[in-house]
Backbone atoms as SQL, in Angstrom:
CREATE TABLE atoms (id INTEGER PRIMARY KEY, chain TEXT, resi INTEGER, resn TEXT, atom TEXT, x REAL, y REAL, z REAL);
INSERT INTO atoms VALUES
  (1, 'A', 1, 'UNK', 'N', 0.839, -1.182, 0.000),
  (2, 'A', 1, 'UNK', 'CA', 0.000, 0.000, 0.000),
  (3, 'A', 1, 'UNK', 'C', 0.884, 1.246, 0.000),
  (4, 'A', 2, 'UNK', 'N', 0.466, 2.321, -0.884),
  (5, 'A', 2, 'UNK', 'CA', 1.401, 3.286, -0.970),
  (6, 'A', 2, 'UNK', 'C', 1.316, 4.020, 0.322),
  (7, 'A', 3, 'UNK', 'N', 2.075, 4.889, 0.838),
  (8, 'A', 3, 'UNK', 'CA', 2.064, 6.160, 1.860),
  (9, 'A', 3, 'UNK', 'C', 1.075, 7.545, 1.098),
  (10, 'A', 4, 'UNK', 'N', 0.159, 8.048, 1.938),
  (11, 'A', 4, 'UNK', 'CA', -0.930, 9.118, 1.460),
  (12, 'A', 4, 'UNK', 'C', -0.089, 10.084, 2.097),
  (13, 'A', 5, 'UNK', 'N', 0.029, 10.789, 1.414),
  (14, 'A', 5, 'UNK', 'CA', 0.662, 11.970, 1.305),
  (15, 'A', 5, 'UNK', 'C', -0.339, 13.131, 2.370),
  (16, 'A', 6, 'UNK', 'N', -1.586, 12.887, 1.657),
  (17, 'A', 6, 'UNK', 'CA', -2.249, 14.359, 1.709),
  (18, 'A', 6, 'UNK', 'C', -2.648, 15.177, 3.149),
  (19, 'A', 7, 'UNK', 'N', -2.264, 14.162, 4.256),
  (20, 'A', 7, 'UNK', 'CA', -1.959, 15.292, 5.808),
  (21, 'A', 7, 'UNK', 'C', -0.519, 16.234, 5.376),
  (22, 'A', 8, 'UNK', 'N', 0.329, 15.906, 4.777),
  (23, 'A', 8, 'UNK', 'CA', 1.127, 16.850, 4.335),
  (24, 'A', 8, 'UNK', 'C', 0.919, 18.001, 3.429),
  (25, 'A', 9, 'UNK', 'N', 0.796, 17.957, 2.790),
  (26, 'A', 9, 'UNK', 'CA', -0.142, 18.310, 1.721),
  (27, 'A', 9, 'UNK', 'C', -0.845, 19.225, 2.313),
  (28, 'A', 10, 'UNK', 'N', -1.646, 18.996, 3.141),
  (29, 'A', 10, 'UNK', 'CA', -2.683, 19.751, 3.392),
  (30, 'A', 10, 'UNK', 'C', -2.327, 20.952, 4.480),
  (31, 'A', 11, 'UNK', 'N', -1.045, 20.676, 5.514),
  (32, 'A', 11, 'UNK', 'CA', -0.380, 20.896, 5.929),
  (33, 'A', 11, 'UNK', 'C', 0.488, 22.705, 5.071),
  (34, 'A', 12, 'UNK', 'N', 0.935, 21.996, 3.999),
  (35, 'A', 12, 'UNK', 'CA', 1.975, 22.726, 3.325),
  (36, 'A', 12, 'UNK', 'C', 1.227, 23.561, 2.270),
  (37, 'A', 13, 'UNK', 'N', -0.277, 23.879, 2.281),
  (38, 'A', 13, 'UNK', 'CA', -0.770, 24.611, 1.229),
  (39, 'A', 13, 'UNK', 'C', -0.964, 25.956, 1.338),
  (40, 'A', 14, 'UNK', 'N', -0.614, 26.071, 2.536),
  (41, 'A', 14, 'UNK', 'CA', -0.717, 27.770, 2.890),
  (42, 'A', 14, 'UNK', 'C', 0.507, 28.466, 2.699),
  (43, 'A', 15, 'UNK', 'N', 1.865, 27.107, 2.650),
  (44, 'A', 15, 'UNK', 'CA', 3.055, 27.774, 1.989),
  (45, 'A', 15, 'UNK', 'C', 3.118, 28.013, 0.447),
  (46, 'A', 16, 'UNK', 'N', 2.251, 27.222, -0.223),
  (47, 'A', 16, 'UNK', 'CA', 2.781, 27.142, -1.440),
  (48, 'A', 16, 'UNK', 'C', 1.824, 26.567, -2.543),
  (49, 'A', 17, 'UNK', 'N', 1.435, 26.191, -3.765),
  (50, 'A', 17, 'UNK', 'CA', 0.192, 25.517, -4.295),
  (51, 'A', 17, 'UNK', 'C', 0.078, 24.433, -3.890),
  (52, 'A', 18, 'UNK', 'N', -0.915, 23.725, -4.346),
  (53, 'A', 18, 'UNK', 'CA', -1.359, 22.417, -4.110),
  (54, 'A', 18, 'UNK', 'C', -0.549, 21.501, -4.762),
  (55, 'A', 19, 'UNK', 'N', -0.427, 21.557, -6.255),
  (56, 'A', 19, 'UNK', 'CA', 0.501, 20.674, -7.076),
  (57, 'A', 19, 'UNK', 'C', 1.620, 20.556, -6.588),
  (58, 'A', 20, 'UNK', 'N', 2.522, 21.903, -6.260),
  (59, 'A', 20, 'UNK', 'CA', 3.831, 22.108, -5.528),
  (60, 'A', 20, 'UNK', 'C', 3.709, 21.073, -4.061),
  (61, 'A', 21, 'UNK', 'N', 2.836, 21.189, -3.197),
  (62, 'A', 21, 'UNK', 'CA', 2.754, 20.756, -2.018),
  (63, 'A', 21, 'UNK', 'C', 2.850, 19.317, -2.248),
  (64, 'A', 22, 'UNK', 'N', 2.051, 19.034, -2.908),
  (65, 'A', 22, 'UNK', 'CA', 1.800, 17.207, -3.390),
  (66, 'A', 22, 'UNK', 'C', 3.797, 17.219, -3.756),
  (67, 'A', 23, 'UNK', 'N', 4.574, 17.698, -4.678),
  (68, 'A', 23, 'UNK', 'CA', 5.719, 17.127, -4.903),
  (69, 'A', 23, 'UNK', 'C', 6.881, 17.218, -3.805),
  (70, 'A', 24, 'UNK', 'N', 6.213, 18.398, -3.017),
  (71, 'A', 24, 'UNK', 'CA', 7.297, 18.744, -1.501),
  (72, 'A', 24, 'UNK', 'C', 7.269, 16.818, -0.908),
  (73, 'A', 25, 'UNK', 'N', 5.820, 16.894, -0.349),
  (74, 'A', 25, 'UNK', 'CA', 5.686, 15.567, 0.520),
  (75, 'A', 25, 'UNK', 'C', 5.777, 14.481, -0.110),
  (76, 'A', 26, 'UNK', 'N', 5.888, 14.180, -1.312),
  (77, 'A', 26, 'UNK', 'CA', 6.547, 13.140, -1.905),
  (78, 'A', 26, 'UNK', 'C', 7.961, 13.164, -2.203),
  (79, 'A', 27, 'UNK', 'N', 8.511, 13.672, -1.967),
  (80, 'A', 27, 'UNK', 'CA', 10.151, 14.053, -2.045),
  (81, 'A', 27, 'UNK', 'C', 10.536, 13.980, -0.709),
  (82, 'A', 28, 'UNK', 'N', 9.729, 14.454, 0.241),
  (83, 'A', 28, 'UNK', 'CA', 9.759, 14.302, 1.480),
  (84, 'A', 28, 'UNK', 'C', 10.142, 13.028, 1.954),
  (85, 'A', 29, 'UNK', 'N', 9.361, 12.195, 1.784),
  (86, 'A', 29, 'UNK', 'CA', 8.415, 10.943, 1.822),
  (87, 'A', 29, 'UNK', 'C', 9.724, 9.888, 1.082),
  (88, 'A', 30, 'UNK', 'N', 9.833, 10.217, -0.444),
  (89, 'A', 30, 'UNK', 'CA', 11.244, 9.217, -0.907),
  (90, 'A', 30, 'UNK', 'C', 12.474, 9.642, -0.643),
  (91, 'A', 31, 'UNK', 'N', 13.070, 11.034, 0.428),
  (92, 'A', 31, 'UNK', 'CA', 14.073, 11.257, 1.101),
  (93, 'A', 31, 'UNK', 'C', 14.069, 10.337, 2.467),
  (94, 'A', 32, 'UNK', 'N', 12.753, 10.148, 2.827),
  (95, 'A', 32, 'UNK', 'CA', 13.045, 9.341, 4.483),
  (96, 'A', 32, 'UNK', 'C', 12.985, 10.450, 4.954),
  (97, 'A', 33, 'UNK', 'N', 12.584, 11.553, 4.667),
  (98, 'A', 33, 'UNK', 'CA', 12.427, 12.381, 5.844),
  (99, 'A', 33, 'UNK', 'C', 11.082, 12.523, 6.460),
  (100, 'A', 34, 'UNK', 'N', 10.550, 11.657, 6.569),
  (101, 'A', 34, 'UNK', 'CA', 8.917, 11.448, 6.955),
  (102, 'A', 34, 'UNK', 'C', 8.960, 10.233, 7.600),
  (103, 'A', 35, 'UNK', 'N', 8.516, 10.336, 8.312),
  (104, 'A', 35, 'UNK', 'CA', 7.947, 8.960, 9.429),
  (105, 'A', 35, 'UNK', 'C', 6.925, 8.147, 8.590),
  (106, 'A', 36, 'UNK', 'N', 7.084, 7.190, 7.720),
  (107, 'A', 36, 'UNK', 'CA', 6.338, 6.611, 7.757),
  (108, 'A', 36, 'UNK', 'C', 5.030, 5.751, 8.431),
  (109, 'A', 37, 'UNK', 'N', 5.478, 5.893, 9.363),
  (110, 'A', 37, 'UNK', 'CA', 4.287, 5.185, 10.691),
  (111, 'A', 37, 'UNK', 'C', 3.854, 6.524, 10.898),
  (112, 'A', 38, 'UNK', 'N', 4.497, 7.415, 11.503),
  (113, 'A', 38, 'UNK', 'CA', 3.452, 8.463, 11.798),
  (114, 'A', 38, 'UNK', 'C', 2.875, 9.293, 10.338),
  (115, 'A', 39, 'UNK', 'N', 2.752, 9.134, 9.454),
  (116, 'A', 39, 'UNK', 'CA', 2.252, 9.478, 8.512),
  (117, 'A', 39, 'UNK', 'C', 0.780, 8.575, 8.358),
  (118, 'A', 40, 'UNK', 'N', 1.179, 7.127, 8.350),
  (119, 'A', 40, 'UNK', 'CA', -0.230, 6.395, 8.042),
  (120, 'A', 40, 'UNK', 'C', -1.205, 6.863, 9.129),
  (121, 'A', 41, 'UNK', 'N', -0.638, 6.606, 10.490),
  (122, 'A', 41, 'UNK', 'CA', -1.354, 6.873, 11.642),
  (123, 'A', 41, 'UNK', 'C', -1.934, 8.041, 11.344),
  (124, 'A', 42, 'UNK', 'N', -1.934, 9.151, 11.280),
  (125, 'A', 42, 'UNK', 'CA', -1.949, 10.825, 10.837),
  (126, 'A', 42, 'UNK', 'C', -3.142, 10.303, 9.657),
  (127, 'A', 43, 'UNK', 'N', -2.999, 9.832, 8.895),
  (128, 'A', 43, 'UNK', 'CA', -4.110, 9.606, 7.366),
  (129, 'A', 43, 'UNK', 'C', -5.078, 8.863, 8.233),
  (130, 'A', 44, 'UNK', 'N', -5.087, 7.769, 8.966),
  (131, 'A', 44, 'UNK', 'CA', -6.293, 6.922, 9.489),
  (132, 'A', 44, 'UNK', 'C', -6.985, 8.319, 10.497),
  (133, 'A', 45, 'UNK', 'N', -6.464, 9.062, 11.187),
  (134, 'A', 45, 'UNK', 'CA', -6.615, 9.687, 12.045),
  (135, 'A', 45, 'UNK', 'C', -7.445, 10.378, 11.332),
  (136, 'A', 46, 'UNK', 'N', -7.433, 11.518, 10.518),
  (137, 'A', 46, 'UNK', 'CA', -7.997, 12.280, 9.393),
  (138, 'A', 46, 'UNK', 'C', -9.366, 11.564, 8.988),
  (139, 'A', 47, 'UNK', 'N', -9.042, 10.248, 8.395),
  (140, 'A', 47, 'UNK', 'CA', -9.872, 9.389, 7.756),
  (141, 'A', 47, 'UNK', 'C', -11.263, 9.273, 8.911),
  (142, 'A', 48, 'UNK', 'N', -10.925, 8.893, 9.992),
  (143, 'A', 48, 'UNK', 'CA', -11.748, 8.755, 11.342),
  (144, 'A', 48, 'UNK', 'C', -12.716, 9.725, 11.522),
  (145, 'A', 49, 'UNK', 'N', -11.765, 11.154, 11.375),
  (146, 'A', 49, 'UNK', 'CA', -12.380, 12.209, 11.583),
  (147, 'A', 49, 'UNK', 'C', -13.549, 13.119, 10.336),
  (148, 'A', 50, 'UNK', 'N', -12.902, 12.736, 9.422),
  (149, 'A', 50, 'UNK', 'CA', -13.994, 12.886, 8.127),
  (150, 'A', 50, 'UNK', 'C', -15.008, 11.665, 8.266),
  (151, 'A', 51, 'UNK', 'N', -14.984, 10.882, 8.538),
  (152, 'A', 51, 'UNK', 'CA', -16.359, 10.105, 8.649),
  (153, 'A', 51, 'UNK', 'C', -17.180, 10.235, 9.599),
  (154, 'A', 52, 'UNK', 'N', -16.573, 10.789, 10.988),
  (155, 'A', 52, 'UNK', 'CA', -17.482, 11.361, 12.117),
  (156, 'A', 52, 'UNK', 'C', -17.821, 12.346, 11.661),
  (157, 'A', 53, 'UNK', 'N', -17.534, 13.609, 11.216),
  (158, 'A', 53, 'UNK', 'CA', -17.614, 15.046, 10.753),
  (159, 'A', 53, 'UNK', 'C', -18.872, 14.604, 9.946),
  (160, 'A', 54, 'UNK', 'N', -18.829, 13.464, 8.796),
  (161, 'A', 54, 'UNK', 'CA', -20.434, 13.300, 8.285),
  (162, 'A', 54, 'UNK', 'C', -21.172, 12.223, 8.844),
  (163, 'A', 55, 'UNK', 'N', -21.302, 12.171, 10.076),
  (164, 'A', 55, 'UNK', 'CA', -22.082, 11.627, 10.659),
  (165, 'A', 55, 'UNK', 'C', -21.899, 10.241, 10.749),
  (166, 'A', 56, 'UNK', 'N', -21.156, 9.469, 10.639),
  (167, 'A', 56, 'UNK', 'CA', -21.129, 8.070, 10.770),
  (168, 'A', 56, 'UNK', 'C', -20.493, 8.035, 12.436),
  (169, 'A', 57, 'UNK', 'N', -20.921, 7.000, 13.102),
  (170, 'A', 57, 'UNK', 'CA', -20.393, 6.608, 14.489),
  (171, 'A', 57, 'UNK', 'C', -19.217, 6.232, 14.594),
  (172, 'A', 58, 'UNK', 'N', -18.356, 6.581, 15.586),
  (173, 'A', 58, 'UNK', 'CA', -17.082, 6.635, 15.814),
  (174, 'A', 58, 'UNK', 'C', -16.515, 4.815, 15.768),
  (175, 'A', 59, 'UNK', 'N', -17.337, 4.465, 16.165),
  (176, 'A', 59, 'UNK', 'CA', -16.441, 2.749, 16.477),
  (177, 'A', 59, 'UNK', 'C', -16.773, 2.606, 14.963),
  (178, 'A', 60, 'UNK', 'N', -18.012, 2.493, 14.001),
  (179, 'A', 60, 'UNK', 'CA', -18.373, 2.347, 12.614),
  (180, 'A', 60, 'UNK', 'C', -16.689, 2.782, 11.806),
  (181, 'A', 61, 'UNK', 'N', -16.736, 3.818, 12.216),
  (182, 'A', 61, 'UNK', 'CA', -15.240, 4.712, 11.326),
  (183, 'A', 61, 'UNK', 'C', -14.023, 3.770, 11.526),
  (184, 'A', 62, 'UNK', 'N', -13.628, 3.689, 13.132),
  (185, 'A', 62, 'UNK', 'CA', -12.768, 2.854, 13.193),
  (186, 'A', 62, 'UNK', 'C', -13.243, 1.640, 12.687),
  (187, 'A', 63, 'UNK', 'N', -13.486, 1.242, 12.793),
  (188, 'A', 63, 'UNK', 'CA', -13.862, -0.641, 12.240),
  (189, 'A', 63, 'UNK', 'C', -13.594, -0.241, 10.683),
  (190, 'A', 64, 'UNK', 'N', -14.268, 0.498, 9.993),
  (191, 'A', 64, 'UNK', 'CA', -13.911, 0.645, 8.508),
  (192, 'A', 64, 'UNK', 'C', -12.549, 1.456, 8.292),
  (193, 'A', 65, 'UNK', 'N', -11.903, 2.117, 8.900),
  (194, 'A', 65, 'UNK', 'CA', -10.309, 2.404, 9.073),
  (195, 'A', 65, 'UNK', 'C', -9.488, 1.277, 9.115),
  (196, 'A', 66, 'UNK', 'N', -10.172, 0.328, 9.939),
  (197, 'A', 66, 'UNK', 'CA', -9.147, -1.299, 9.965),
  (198, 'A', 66, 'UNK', 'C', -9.210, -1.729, 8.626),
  (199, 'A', 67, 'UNK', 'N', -9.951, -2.017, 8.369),
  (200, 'A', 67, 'UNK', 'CA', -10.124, -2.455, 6.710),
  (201, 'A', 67, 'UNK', 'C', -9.855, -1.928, 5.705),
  (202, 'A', 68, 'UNK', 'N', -9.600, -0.371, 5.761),
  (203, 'A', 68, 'UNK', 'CA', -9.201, 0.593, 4.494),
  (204, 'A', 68, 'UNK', 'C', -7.698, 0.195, 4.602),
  (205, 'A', 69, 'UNK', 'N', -7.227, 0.663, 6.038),
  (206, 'A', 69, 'UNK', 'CA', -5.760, 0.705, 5.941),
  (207, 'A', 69, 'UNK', 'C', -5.749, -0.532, 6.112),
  (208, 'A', 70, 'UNK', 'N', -5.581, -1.827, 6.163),
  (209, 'A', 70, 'UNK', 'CA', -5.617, -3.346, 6.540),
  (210, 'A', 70, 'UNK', 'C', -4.552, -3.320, 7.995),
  (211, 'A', 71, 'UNK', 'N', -4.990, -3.194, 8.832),
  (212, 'A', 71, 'UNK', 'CA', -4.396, -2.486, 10.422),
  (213, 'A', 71, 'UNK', 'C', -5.525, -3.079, 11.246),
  (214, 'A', 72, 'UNK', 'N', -4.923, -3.456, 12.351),
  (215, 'A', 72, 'UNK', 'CA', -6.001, -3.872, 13.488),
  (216, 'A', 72, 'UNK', 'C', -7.016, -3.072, 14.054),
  (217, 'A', 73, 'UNK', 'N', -8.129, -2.942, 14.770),
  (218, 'A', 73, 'UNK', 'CA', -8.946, -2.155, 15.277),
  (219, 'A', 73, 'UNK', 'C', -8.404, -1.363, 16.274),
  (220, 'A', 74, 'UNK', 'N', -7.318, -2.094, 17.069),
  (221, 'A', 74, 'UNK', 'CA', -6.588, -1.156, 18.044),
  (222, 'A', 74, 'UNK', 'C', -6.083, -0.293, 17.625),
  (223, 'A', 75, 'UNK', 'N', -4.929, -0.608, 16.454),
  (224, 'A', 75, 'UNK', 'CA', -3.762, 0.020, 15.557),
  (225, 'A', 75, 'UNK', 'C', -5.130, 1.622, 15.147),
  (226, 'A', 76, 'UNK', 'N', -6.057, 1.026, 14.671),
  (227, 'A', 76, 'UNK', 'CA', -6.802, 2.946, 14.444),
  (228, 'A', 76, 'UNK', 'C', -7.268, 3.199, 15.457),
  (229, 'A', 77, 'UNK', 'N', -7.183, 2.653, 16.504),
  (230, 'A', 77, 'UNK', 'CA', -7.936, 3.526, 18.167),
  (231, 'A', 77, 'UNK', 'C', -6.664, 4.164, 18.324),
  (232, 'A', 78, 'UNK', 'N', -5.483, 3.555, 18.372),
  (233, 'A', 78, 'UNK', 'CA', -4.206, 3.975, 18.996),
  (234, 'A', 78, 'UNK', 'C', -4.150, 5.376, 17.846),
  (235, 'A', 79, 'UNK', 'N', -4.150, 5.174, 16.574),
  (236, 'A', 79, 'UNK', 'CA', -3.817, 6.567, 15.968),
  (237, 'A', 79, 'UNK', 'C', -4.658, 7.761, 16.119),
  (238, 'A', 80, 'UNK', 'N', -6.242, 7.048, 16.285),
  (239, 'A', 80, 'UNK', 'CA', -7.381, 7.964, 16.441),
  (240, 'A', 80, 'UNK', 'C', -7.170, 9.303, 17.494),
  (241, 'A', 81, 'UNK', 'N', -6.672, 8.648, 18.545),
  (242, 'A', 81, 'UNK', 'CA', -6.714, 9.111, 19.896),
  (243, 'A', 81, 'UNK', 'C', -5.306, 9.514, 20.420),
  (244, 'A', 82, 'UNK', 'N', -4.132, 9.667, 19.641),
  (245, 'A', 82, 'UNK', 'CA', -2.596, 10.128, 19.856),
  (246, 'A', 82, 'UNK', 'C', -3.032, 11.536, 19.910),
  (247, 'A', 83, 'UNK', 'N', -2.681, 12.233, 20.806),
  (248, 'A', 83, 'UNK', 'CA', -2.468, 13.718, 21.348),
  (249, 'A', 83, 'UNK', 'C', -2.159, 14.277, 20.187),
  (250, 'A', 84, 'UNK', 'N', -0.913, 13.793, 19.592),
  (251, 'A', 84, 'UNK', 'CA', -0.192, 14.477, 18.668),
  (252, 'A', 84, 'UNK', 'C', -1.189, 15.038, 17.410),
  (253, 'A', 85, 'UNK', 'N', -1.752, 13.219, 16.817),
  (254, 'A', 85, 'UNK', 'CA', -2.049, 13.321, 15.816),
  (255, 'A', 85, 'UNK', 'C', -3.626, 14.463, 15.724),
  (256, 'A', 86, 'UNK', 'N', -4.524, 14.302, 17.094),
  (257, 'A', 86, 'UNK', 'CA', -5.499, 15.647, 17.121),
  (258, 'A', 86, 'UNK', 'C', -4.868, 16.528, 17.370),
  (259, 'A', 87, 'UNK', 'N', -3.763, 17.348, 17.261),
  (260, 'A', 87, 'UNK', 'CA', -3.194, 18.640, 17.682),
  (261, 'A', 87, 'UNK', 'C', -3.274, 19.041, 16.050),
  (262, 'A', 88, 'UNK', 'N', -2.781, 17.962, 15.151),
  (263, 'A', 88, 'UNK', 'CA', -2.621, 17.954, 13.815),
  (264, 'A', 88, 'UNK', 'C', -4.022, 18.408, 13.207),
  (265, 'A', 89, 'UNK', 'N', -4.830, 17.491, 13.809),
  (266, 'A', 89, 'UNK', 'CA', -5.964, 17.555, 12.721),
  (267, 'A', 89, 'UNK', 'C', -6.527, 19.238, 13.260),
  (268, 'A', 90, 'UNK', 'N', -6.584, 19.591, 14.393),
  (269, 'A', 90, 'UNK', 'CA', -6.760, 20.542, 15.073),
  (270, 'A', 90, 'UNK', 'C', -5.948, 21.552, 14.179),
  (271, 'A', 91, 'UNK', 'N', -5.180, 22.075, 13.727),
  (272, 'A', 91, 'UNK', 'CA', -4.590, 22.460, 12.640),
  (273, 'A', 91, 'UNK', 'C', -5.328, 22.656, 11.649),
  (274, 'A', 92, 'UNK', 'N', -5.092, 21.423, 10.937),
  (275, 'A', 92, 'UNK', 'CA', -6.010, 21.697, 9.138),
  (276, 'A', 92, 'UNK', 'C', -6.956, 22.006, 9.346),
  (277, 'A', 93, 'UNK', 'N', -7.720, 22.239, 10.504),
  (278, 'A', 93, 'UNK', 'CA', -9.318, 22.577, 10.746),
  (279, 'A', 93, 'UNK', 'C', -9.437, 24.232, 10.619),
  (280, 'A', 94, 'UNK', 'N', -8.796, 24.673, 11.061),
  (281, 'A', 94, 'UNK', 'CA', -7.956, 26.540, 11.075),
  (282, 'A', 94, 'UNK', 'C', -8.510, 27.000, 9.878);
């Protein structure tokens, strides 16, 4: 499964365009300068939160987060609920 870019991305659009942003975090991303784990975690996290935002139930989201990303049910509680990763989403919400 590839790495989703677009918490970066979404991140980096107030520096610069969108197209530009998409090639920052993929350069990013095939330098190793990106956490891969905390990147997926960060996308399920997002993912969680756009499906609550339209109304679907929180355990519903996670349970279908396990299956999008093929990750255990814990593995998206654990990303859902990282301090870090809502400080993030808390961010793109701005």
């Amino acid at each position: 499964m590839s790495i989703d870019t677009r918490p970066i991305e979404r991140l980096l659009v107030g520096l610069c365009p969108p197209l530009r942003a998409r090639r920052i975090a993929q350069r990013l991303l095939s330098a190793s300068l990106l956490d891969r784990a905390r990147l997926r975690d960060l996308t399920i996290a997002l993912y969680v939160d756009e499906q609550t935002t339209r109304g679907r139930a929180k355990t519903e989201a996670l349970e279908q987060a396990a299956i999008d990303f093929d990750c255990s049910y814990s593995t998206a509680c654990r990303a859902v609920y990282d301090a870090t990763n809502q400080q993030t989403i808390k961010q793109l919400h701005k």
